[in-house]
PDB file of N, H, CA, C and O in Angstrom:
ATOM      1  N   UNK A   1     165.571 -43.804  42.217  1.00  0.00           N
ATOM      2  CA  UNK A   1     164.161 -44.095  42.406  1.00  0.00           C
ATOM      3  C   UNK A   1     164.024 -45.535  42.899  1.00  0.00           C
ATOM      4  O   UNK A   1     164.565 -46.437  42.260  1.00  0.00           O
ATOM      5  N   UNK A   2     163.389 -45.767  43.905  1.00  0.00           N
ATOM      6  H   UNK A   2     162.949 -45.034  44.424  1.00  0.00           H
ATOM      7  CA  UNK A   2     162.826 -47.214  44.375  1.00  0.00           C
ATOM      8  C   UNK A   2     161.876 -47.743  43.252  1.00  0.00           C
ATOM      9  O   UNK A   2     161.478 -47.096  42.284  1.00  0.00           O
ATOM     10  N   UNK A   3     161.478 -49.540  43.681  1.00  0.00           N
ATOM     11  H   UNK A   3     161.802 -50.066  44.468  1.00  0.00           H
ATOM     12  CA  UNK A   3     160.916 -49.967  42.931  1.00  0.00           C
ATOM     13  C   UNK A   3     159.378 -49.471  43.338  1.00  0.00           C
ATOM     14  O   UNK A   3     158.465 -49.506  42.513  1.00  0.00           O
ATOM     15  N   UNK A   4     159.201 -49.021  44.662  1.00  0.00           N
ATOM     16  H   UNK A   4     159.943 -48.992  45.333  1.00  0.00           H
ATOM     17  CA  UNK A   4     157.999 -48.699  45.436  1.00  0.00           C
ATOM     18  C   UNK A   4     157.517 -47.432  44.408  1.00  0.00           C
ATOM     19  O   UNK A   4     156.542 -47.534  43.662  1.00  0.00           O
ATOM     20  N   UNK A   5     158.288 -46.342  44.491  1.00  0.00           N
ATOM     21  H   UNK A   5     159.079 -46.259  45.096  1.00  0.00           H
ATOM     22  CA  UNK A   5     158.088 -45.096  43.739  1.00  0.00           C
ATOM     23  C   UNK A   5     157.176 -45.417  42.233  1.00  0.00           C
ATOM     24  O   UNK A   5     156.147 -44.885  41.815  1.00  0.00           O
ATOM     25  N   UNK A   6     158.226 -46.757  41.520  1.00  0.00           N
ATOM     26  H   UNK A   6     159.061 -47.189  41.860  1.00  0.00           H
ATOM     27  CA  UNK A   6     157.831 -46.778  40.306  1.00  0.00           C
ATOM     28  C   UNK A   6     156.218 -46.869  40.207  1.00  0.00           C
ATOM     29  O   UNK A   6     155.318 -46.254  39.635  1.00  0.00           O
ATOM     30  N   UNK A   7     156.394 -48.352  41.380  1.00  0.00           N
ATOM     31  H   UNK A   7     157.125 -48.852  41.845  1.00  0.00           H
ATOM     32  CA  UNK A   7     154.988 -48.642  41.411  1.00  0.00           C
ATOM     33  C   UNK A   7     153.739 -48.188  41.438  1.00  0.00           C
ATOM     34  O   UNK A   7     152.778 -48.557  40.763  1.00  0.00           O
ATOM     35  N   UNK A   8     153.829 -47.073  42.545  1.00  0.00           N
ATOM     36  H   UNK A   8     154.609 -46.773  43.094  1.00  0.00           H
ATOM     37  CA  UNK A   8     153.215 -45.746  43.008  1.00  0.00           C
ATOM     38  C   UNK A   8     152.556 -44.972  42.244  1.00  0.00           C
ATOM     39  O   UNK A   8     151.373 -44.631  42.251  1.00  0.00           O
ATOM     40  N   UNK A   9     153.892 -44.581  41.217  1.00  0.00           N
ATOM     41  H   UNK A   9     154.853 -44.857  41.212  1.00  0.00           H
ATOM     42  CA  UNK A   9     153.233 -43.680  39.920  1.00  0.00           C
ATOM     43  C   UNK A   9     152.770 -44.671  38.728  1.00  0.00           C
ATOM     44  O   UNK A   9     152.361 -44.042  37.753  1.00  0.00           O
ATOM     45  N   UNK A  10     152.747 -45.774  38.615  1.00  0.00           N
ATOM     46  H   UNK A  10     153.079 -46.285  39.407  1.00  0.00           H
ATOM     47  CA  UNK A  10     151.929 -46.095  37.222  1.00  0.00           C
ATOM     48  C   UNK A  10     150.846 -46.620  38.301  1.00  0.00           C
ATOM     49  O   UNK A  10     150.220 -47.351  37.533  1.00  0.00           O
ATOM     50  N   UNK A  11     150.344 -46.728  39.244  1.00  0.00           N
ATOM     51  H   UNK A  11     150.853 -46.135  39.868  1.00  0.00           H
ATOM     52  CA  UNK A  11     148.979 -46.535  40.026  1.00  0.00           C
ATOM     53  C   UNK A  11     148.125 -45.671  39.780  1.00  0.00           C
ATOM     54  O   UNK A  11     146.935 -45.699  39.465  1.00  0.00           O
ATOM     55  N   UNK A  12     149.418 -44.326  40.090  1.00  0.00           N
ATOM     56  H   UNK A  12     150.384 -44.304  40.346  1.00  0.00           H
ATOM     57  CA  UNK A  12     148.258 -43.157  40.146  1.00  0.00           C
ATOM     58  C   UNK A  12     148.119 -42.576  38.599  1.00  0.00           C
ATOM     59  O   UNK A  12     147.282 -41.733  38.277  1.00  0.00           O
ATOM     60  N   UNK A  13     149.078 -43.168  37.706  1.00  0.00           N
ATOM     61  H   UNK A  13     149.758 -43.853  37.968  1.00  0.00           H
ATOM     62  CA  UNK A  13     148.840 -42.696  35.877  1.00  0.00           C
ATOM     63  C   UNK A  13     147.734 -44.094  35.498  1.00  0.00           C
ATOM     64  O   UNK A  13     147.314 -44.107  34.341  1.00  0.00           O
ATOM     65  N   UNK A  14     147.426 -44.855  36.120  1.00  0.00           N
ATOM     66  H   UNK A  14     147.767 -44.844  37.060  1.00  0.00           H
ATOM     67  CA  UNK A  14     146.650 -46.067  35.685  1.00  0.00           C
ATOM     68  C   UNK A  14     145.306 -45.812  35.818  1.00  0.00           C
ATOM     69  O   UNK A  14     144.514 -45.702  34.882  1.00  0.00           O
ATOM     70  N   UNK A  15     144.983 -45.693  37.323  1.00  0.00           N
ATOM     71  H   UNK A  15     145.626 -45.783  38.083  1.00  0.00           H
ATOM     72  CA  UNK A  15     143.979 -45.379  38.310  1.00  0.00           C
ATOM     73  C   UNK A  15     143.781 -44.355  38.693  1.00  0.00           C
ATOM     74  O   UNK A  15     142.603 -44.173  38.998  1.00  0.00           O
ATOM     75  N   UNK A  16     144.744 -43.142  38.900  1.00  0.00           N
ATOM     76  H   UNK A  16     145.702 -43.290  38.653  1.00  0.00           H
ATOM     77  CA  UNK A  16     144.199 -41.662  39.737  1.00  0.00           C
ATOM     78  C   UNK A  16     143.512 -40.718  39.711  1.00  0.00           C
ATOM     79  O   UNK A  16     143.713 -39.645  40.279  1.00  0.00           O
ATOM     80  N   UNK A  17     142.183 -41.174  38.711  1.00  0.00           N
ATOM     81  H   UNK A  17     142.019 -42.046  38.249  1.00  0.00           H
ATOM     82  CA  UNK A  17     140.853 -40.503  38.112  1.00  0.00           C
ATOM     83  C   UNK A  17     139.902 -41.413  39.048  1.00  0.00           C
ATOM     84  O   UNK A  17     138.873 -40.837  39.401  1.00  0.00           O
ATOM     85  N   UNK A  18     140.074 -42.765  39.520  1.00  0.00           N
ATOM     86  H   UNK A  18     140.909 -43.233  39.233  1.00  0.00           H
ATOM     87  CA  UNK A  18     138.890 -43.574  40.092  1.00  0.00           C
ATOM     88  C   UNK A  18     138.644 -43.412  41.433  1.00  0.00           C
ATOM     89  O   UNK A  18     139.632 -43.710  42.104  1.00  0.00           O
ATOM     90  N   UNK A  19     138.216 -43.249  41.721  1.00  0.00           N
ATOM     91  H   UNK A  19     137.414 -43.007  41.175  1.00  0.00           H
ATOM     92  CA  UNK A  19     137.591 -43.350  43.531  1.00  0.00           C
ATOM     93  C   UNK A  19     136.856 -44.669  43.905  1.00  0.00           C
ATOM     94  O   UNK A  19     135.876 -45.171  43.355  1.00  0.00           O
ATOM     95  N   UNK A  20     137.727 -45.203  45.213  1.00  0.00           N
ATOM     96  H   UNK A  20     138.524 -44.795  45.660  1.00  0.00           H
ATOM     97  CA  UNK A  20     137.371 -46.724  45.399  1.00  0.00           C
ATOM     98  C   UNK A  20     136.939 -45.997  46.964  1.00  0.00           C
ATOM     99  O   UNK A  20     137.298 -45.045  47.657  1.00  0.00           O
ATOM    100  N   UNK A  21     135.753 -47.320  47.012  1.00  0.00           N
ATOM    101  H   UNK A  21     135.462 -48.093  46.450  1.00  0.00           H
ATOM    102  CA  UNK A  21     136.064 -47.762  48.990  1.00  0.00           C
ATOM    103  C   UNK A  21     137.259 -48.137  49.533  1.00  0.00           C
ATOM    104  O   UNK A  21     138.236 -48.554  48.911  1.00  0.00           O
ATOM    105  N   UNK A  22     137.141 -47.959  50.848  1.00  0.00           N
ATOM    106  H   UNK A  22     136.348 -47.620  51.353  1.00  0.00           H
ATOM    107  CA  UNK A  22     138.688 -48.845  51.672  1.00  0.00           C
ATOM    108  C   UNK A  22     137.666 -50.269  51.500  1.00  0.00           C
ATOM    109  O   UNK A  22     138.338 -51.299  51.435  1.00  0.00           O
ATOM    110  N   UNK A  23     136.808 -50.391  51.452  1.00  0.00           N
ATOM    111  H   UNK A  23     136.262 -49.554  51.505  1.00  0.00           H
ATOM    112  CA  UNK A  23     136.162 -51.374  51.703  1.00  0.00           C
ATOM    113  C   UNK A  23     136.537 -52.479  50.058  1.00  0.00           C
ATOM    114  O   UNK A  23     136.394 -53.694  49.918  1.00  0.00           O
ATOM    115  N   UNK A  24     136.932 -51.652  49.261  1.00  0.00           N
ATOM    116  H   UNK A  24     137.048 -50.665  49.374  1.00  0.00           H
ATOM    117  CA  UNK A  24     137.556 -51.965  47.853  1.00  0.00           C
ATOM    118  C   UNK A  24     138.565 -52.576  47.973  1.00  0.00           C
ATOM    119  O   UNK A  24     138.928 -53.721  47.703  1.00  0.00           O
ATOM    120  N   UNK A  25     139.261 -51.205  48.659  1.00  0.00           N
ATOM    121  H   UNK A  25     138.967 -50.274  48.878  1.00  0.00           H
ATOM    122  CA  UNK A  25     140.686 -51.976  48.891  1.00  0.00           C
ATOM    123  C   UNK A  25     141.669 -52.879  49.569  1.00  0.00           C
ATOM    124  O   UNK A  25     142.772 -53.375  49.339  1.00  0.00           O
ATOM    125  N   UNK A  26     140.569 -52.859  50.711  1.00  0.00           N
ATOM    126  H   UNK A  26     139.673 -52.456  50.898  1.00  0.00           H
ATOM    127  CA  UNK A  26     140.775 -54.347  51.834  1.00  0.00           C
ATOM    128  C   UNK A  26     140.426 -55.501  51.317  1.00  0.00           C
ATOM    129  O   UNK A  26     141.027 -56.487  51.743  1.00  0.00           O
ATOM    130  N   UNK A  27     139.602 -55.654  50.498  1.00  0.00           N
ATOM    131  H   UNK A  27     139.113 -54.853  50.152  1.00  0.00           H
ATOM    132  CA  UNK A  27     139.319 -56.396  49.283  1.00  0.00           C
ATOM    133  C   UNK A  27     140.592 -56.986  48.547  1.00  0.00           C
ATOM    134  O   UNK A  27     141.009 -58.144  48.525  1.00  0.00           O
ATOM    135  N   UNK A  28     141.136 -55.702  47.881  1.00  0.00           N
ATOM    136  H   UNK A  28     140.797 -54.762  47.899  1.00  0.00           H
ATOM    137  CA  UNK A  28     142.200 -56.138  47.261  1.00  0.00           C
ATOM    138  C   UNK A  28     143.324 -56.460  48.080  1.00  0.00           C
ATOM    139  O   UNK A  28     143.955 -57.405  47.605  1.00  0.00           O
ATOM    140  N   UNK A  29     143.876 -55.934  49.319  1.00  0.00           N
ATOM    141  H   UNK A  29     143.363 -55.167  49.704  1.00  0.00           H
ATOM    142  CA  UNK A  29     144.912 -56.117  49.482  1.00  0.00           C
ATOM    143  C   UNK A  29     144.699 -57.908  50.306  1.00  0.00           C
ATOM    144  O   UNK A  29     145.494 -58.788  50.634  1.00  0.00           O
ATOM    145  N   UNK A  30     143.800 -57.815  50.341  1.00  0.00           N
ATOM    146  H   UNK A  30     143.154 -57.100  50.075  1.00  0.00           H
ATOM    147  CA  UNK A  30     143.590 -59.457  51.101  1.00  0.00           C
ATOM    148  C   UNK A  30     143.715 -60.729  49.845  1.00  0.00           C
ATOM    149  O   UNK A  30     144.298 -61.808  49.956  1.00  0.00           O
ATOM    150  N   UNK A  31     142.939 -60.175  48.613  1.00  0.00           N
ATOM    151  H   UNK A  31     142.466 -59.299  48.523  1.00  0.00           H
ATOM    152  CA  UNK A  31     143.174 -60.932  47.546  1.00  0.00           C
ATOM    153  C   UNK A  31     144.524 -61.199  47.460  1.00  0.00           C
ATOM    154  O   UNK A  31     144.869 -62.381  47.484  1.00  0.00           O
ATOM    155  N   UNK A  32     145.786 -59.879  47.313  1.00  0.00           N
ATOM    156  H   UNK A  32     145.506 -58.920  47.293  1.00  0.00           H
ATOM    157  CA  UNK A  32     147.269 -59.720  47.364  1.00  0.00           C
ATOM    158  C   UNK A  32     148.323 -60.634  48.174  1.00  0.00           C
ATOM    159  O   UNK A  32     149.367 -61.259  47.991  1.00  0.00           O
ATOM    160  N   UNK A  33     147.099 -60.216  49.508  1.00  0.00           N
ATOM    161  H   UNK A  33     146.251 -59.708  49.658  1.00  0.00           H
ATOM    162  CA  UNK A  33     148.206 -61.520  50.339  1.00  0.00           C
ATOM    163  C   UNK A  33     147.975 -62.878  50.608  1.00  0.00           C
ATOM    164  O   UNK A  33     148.665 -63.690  51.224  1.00  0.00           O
ATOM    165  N   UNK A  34     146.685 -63.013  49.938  1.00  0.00           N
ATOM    166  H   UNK A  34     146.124 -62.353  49.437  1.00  0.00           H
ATOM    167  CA  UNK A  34     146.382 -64.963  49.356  1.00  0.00           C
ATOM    168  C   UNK A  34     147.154 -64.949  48.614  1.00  0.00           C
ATOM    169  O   UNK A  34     148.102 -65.702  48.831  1.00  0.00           O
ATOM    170  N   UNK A  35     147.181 -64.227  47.531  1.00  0.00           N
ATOM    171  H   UNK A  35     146.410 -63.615  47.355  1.00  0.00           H
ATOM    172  CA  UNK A  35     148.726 -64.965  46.461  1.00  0.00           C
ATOM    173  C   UNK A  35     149.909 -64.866  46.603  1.00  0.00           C
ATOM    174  O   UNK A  35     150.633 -65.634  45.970  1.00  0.00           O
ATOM    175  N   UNK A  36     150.625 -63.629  47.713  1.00  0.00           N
ATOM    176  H   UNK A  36     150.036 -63.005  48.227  1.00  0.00           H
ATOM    177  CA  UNK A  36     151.518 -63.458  48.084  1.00  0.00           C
ATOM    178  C   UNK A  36     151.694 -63.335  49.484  1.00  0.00           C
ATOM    179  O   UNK A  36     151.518 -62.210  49.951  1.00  0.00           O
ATOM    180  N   UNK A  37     152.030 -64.331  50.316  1.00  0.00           N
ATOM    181  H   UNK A  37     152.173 -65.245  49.937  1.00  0.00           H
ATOM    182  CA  UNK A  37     151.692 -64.796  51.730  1.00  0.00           C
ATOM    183  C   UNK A  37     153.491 -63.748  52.228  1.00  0.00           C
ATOM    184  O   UNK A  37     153.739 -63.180  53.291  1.00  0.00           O
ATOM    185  N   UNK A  38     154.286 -63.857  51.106  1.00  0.00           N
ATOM    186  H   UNK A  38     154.084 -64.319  50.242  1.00  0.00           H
ATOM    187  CA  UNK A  38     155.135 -63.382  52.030  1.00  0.00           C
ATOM    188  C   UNK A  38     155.421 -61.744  52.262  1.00  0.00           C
ATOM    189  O   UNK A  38     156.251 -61.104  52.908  1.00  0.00           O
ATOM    190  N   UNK A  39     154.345 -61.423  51.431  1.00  0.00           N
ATOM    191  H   UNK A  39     153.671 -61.943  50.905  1.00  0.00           H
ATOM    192  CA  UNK A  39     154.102 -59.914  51.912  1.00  0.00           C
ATOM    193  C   UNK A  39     153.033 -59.239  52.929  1.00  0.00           C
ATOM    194  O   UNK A  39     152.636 -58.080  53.046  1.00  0.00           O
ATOM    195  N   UNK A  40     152.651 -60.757  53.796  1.00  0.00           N
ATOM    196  H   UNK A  40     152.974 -61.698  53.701  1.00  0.00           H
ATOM    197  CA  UNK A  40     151.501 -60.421  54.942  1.00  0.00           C
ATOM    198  C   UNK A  40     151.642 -59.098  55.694  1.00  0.00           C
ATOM    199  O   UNK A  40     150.851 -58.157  55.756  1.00  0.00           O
ATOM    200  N   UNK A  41     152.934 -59.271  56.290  1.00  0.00           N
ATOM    201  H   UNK A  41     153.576 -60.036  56.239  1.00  0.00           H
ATOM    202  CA  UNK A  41     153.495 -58.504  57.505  1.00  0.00           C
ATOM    203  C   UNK A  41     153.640 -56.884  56.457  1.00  0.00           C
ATOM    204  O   UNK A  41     153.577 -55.774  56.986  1.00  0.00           O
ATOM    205  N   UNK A  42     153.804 -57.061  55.193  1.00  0.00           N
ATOM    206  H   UNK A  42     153.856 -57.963  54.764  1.00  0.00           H
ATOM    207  CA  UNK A  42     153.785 -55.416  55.004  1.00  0.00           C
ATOM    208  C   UNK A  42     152.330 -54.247  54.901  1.00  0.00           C
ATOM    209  O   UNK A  42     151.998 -53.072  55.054  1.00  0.00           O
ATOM    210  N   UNK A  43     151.833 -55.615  54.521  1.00  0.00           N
ATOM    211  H   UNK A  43     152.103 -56.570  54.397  1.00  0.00           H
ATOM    212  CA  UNK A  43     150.157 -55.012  53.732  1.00  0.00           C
ATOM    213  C   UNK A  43     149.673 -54.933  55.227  1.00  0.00           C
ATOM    214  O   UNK A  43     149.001 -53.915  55.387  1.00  0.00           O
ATOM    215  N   UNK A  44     149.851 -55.968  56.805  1.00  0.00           N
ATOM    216  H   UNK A  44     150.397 -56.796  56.675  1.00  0.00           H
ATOM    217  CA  UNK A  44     149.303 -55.636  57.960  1.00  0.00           C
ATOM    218  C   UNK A  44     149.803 -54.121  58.035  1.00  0.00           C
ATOM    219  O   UNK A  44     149.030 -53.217  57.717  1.00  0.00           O
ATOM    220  N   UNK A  45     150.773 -53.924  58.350  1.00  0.00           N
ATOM    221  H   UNK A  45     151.401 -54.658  58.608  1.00  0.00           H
ATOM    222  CA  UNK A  45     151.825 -52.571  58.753  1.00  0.00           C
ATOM    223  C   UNK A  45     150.782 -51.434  57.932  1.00  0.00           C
ATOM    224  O   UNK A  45     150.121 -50.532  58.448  1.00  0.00           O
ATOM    225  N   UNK A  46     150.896 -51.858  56.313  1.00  0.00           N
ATOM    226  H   UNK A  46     151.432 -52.591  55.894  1.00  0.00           H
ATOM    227  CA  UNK A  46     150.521 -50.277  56.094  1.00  0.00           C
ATOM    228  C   UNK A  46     149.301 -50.049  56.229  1.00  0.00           C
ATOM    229  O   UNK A  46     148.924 -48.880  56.154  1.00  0.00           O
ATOM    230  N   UNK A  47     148.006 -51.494  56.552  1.00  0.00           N
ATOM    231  H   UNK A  47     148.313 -52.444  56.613  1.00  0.00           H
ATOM    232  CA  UNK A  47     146.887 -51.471  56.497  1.00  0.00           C
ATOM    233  C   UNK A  47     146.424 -50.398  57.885  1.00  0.00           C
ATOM    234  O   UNK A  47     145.490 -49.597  57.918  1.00  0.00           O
ATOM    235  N   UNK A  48     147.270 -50.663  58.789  1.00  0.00           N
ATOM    236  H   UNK A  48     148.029 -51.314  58.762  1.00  0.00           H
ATOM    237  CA  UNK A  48     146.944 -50.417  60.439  1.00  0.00           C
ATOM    238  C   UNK A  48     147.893 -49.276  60.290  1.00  0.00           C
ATOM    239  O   UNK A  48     148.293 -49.034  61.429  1.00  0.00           O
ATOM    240  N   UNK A  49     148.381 -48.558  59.545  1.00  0.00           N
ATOM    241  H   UNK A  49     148.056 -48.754  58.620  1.00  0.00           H
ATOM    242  CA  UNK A  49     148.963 -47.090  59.300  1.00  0.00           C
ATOM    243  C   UNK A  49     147.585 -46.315  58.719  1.00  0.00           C
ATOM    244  O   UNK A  49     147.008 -45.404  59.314  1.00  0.00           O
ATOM    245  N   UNK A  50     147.295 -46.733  57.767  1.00  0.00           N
ATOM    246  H   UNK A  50     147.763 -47.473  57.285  1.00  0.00           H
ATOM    247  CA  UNK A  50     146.171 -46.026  57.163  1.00  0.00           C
ATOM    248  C   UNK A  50     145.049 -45.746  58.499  1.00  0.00           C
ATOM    249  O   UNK A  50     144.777 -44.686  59.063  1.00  0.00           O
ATOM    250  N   UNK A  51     144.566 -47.055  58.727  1.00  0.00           N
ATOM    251  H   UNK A  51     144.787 -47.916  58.269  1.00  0.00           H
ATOM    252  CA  UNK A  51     143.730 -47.400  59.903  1.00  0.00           C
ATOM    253  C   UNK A  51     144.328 -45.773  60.803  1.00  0.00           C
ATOM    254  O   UNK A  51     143.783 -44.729  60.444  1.00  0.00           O
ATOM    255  N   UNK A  52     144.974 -45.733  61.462  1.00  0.00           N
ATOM    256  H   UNK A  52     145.416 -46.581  61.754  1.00  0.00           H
ATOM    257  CA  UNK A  52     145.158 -44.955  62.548  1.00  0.00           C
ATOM    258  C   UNK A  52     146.060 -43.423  62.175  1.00  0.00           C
ATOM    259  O   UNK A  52     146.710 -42.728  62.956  1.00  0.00           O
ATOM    260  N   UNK A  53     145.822 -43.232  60.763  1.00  0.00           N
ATOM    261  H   UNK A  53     145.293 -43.796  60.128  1.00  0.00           H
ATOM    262  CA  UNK A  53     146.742 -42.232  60.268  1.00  0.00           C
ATOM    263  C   UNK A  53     145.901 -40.894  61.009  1.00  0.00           C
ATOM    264  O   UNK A  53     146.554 -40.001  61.550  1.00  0.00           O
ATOM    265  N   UNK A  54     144.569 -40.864  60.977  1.00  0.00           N
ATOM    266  H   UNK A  54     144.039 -41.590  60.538  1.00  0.00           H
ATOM    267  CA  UNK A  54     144.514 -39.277  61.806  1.00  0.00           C
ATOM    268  C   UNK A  54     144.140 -39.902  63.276  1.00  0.00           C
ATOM    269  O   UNK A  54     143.220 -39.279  63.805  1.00  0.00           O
ATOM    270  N   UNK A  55     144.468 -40.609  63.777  1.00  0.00           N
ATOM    271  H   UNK A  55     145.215 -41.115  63.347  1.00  0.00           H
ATOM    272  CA  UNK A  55     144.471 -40.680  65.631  1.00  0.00           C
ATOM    273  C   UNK A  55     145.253 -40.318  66.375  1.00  0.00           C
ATOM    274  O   UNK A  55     146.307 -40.937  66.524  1.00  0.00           O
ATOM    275  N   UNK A  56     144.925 -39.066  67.145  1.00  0.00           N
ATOM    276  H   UNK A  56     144.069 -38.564  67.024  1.00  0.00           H
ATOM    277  CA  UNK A  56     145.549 -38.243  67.347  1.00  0.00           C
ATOM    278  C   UNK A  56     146.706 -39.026  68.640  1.00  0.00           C
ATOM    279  O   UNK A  56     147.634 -38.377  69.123  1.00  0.00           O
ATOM    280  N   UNK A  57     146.454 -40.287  68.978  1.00  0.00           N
ATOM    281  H   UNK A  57     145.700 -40.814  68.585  1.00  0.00           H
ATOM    282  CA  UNK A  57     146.971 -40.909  70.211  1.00  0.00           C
ATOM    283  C   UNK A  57     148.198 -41.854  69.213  1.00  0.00           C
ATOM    284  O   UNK A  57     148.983 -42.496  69.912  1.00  0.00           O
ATOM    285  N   UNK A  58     148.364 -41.952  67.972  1.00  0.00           N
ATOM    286  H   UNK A  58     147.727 -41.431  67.405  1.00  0.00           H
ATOM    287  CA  UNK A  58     149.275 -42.668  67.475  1.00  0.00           C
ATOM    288  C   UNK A  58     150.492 -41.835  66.665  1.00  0.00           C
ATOM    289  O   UNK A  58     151.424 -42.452  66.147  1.00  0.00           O
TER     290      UNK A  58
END
């Protein structure tokens, strides 16, 4: 198991009853990468995955 996996599931055993905005969670993940600058480039990547996950041109 990755450390990602772990993470993943005590998210969704923490949180996976709540329903947020993306507008929530761009929120948070921007809060994430003020305190952690050297995880910019991952939170861009998966932000602009989500972003374009049903476009049918990507």
């Amino acid at each position: 198991m990755y450390f990602t996996d772990r993470g993943i599931e005590e998210l969704e055993k923490r949180r996976g009853d709540e329903e947020v905005t993306l507008a929530w969670l761009a929120d948070r993940l921007q809060e994430f990468t003020d305190t952690h600058p050297e995880f910019e480039t991952a939170v861009e990547r998966f932000a602009t995955w989500l972003a374009r996950l049903d476009d049918p041109e990507d």
